[in-house]
Every structure is written in C-alpha cells, then in structure tokens.
C-alpha positions as CSV (number, residue, x, y, z in Angstrom):
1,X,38.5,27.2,71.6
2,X,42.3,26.9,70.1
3,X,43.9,26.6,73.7
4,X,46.3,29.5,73.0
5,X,46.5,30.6,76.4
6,X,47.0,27.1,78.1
7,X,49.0,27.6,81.6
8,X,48.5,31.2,81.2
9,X,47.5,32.7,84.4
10,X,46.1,36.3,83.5
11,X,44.5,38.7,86.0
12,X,41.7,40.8,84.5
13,X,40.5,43.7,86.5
14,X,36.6,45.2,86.1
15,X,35.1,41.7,85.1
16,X,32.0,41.8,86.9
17,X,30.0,42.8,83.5
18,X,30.5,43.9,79.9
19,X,33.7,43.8,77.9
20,X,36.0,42.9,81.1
21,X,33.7,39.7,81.6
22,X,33.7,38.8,78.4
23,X,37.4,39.2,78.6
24,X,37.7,37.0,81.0
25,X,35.8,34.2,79.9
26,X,37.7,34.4,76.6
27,X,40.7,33.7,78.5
28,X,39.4,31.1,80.5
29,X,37.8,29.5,77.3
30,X,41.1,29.7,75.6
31,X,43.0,27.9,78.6
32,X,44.2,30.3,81.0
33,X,43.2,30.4,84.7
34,X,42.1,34.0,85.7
35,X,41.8,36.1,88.8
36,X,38.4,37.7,88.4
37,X,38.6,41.3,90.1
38,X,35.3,43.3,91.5
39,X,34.5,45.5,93.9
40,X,33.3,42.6,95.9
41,X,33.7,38.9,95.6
42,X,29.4,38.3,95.0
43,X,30.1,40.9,91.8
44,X,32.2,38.3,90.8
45,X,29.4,35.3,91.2
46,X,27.9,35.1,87.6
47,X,31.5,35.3,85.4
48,X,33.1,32.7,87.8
49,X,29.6,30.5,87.2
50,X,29.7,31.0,83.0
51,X,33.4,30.3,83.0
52,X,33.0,26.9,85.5
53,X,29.9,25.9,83.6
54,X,32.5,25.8,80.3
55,X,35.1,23.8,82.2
56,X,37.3,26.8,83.0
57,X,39.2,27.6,86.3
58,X,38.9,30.7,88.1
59,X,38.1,32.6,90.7
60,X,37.7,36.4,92.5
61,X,39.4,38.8,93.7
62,X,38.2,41.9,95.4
63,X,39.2,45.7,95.6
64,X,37.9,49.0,95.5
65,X,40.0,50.6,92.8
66,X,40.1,53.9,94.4
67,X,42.0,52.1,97.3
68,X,45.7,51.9,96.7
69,X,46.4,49.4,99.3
70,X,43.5,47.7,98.5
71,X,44.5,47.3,94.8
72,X,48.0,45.8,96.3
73,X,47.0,43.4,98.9
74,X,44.6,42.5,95.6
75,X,47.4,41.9,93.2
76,X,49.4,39.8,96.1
77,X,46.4,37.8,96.3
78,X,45.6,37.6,92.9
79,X,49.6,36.6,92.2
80,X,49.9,33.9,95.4
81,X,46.7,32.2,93.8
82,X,47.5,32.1,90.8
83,X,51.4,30.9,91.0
84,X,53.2,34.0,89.4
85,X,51.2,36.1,86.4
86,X,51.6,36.2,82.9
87,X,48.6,38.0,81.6
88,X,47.0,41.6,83.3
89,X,44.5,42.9,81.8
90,X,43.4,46.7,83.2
91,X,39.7,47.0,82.0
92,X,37.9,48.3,84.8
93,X,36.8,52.6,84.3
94,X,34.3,54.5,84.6
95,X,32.3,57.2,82.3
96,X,30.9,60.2,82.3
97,X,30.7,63.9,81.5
98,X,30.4,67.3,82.6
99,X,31.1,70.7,81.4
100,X,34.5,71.8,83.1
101,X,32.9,75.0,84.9
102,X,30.0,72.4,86.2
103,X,32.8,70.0,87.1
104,X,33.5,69.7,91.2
105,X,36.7,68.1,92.2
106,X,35.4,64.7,93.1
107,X,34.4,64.3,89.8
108,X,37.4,65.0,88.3
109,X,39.1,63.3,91.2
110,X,37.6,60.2,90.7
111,X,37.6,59.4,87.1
112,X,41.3,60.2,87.1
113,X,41.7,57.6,90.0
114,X,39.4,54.6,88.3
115,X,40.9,55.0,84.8
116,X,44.4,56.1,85.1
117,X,45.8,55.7,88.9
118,X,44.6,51.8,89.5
119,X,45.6,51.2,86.2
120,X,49.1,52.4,86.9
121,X,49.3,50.7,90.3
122,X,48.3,47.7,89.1
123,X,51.1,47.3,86.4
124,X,53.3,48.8,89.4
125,X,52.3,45.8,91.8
126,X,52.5,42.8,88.9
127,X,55.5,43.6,87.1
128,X,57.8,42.8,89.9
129,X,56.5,39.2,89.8
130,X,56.4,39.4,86.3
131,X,60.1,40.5,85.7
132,X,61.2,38.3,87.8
133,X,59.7,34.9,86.4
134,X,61.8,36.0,83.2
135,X,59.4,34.4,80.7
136,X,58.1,37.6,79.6
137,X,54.5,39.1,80.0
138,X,51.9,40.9,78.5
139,X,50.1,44.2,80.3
140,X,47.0,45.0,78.4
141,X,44.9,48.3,78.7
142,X,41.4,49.1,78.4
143,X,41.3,52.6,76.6
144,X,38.9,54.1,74.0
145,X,38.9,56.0,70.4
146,X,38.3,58.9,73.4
147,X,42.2,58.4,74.0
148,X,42.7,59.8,70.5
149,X,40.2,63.0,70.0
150,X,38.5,66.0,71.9
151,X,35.1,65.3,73.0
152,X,33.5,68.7,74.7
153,X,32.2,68.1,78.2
154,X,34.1,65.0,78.1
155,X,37.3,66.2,79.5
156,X,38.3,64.5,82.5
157,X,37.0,61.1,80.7
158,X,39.6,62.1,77.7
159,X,42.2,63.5,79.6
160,X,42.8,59.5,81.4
161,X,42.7,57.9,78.1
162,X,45.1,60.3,76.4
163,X,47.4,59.8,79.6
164,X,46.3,56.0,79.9
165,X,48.1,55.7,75.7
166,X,50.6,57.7,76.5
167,X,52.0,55.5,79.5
168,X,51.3,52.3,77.5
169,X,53.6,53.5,75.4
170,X,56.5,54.7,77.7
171,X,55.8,51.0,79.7
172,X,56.3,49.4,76.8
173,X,59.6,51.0,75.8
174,X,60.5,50.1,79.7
175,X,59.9,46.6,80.2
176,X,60.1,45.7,76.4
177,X,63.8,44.3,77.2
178,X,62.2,41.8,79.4
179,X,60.2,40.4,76.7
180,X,57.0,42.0,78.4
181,X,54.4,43.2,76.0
182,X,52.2,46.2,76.5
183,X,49.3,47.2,74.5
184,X,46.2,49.8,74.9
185,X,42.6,48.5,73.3
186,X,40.5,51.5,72.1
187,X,36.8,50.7,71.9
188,X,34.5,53.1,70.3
189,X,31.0,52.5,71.8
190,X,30.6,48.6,72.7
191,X,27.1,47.5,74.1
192,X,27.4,47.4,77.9
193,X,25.7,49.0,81.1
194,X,28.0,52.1,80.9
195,X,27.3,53.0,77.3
196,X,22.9,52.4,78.4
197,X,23.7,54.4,81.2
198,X,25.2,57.3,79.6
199,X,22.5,57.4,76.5
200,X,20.5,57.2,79.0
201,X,21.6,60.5,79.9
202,X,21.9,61.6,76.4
203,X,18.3,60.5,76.1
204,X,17.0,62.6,78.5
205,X,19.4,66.1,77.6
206,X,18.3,66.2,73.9
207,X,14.6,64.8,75.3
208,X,14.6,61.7,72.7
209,X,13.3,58.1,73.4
210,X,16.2,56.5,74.9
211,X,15.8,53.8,72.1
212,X,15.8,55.7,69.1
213,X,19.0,57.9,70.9
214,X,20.9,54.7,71.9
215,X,20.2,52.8,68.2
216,X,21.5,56.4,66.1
217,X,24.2,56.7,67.8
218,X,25.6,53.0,68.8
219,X,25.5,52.7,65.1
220,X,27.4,55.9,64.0
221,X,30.2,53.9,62.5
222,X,31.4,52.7,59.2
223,X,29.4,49.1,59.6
224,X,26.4,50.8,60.9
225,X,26.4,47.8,64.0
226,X,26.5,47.8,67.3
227,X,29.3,46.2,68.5
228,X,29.5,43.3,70.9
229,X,31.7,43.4,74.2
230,X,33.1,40.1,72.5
231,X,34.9,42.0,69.9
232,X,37.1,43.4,72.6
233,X,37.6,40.0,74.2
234,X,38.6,38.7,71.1
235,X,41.5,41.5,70.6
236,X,42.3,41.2,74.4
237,X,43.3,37.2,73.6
238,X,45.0,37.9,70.3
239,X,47.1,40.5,72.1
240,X,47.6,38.4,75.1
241,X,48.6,35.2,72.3
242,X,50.8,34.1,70.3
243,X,49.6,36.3,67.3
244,X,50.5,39.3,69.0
245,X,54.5,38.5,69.7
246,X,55.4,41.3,67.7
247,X,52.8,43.9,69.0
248,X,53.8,46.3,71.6
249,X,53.5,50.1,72.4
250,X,50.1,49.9,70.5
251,X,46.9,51.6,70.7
252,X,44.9,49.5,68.9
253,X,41.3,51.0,67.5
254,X,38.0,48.6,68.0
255,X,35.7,50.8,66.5
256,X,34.0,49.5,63.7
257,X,35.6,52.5,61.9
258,X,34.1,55.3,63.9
259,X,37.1,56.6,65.0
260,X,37.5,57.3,61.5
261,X,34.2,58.1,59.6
C-alpha cells in the first residue's frame, strides 16, 4: 500500500465478485473510501468484510443496472455518502453469445442495457457533482480486447464494447477542460465467474472437459498465463492515481498480449 488514493472517494459499480471486487479493494487498500455497488446490499457482504478486515472504509450501494432510476437514486446515494466523488469506476457487464439469426430481442436488449446504457447513465448522474467540486475527476471503464475485433456469434457483446471505447473517447474530449480523466480498461480473458461460466459453455459446444477447454484457451496469450482479476485492479488504481495525470481518451489493452498474438 503507497496511499495514492488517500481522501479519494471512488464509486465502483459490479463489485460483488471478480475484477470489480478486486478493484475495489485496491482502492480501499490504497486509501480511498468506496461505494460498493450490487444488485443487492448482501452481494455486497464479503468485499465490504475483506476491505474492513484490511482497515479500509466502505460500504454498499444497491441497484439493478437495467433500472435507470434505480442507477440514479444509486448514484445520489452513493455521492451523499461519500461527500462528493472523485473516482467511478463502471465495471459491472455481462457476457454472452449467440448467433444473430438465434438472437431474440431480450438478448440483445439486455446486454446493450448492462454494458453500455448504465454505464452511460452513470457517468451522466456523477459528473454533475463531479464538475462542480472543480478538482477534477477520473471516469474509468470496464471494456475488453472484444471492444477492438470481430468475434462471430459474439455480436451484441462486441457491439457495447466498440460503442463503450468510442464514448470514452468523445467523454474525454468533453469533460477534459475540467481536468476530468476518462479512460476504458480492455481485459482479454481474466479468471472470474463469467469467463468459468462461458467455457463452461464452450466446454459443452465442442464436447471437451471443461478443464482442459478453460486451461487452452485462458492461456492463449503471449505469456501463456492466466491472468488474475488483480491485474485489472492494479491498472484501474494507476489510472485512477497520480501516474495516470496525463492519460485520457485511452483504451488501454490487459491482455497479456492476446489482443495481439
């Protein structure tokens, strides 16, 4: 711990499990007090009890991200407790894919609303309080290397991530004059639920052991590793720090070079 993000007060959305908990406990173990969002508050239990258990403050909020006045009356919340917001960090989405002939329109209605429509609102309802403190800001986005190629059957998933870069982008060209930050993180596979969940799928469509499926292919980068959620985390707190002053309107790769190989 280098206390980098002491007084900080960062919200970080999708932090029941996987990268956006360890995200959160990053911040927390680096000195910022976070609002922990889930679906529900008892989500929330175990990454409020490891961050308390290391001496750092925080506490839950709770939203259904398809909800757009739930995701505001969360953000007012999130802000009142907090005492303004510094830090957002949109990590919540979901995964999954479908052929597009095979694809109903609550599929496609819901992955666009997870990944790209809370996202939006969210940086909609805590810029505001953000502009106004006029200390600056930093609005941080969960992506993917999916954001940057064309994945068959993986449309809809794609098609948010593409959009999620591009409005990174034209937010940071917006709110840049009032020194607020905005940056997209673009993980290639990271070990969580989601990515067991959908070689789990994988598994079972090429009729493999899950293990030997989920080992190849986790490992289909230049390092031949599977990477940790904490490799995310620890990009999210260099973005959100001082190292990344000068960083903004970037989609940055965490990938271990697949993106690339």
């Amino acid at each position: 711990m280098t206390g980098m993000l002491t007084g900080k007060r960062a919200l970080v959305t999708g932090a029941a499990s996987g990268m956006g908990r360890a995200i959160a406990e990053s911040y927390a173990r680096e000195g910022a007090t976070v609002a922990v969002q889930a679906r529900s508050v008892e989500r929330a239990a175990e990454t409020l009890a490891a961050i308390e258990a290391e001496g750092g403050s925080a506490f839950a909020v709770a939203a259904d991200l398809t909800d757009s006045r739930a995701i505001e009356t969360m953000c007012a919340e999130a802000i009142e407790r907090l005492g303004g917001i510094d830090i957002v960090m949109n990590n919540a989405g979901v995964g999954d894919y479908k052929k597009v002939v095979e694809m109903d329109e609550s599929f496609w209605d819901n992955i666009m609303n997870v990944n790209l429509k809370a996202p939006f609102l969210v940086s909609k309802f805590t810029l505001p309080t953000m502009i106004e403190q006029g200390t600056g800001g930093v609005q941080l986005f969960n992506a993917s290397t999916n954001a940057k190629t064309a994945d068959a059957e993986w449309t809809a998933y794609n098609t948010t991530k593409h959009g999620l870069v591009g409005f990174v982008r034209c937010l940071a060209a917006e709110v840049g004059p009032q020194g607020i930050r905005v940056n997209a993180i673009c993980p290639g596979w990271i070990d969580t639920k989601m990515a067991e969940d959908v070689h789990q799928d994988f598994a079972r469509d090429m009729n493999e052991p899950y293990e030997k499926v989920f080992d190849e292919s986790m490992r289909l980068n230049m390092l031949s590793e599977i990477i940790p959620p904490q490799a995310v985390a620890d990009m999210a707190v260099y973005l959100a720090g001082p190292g990344g002053t000068y960083v903004t309107g970037q989609a940055i790769n965490v990938c271990a070079g697949l993106s690339v190989h």
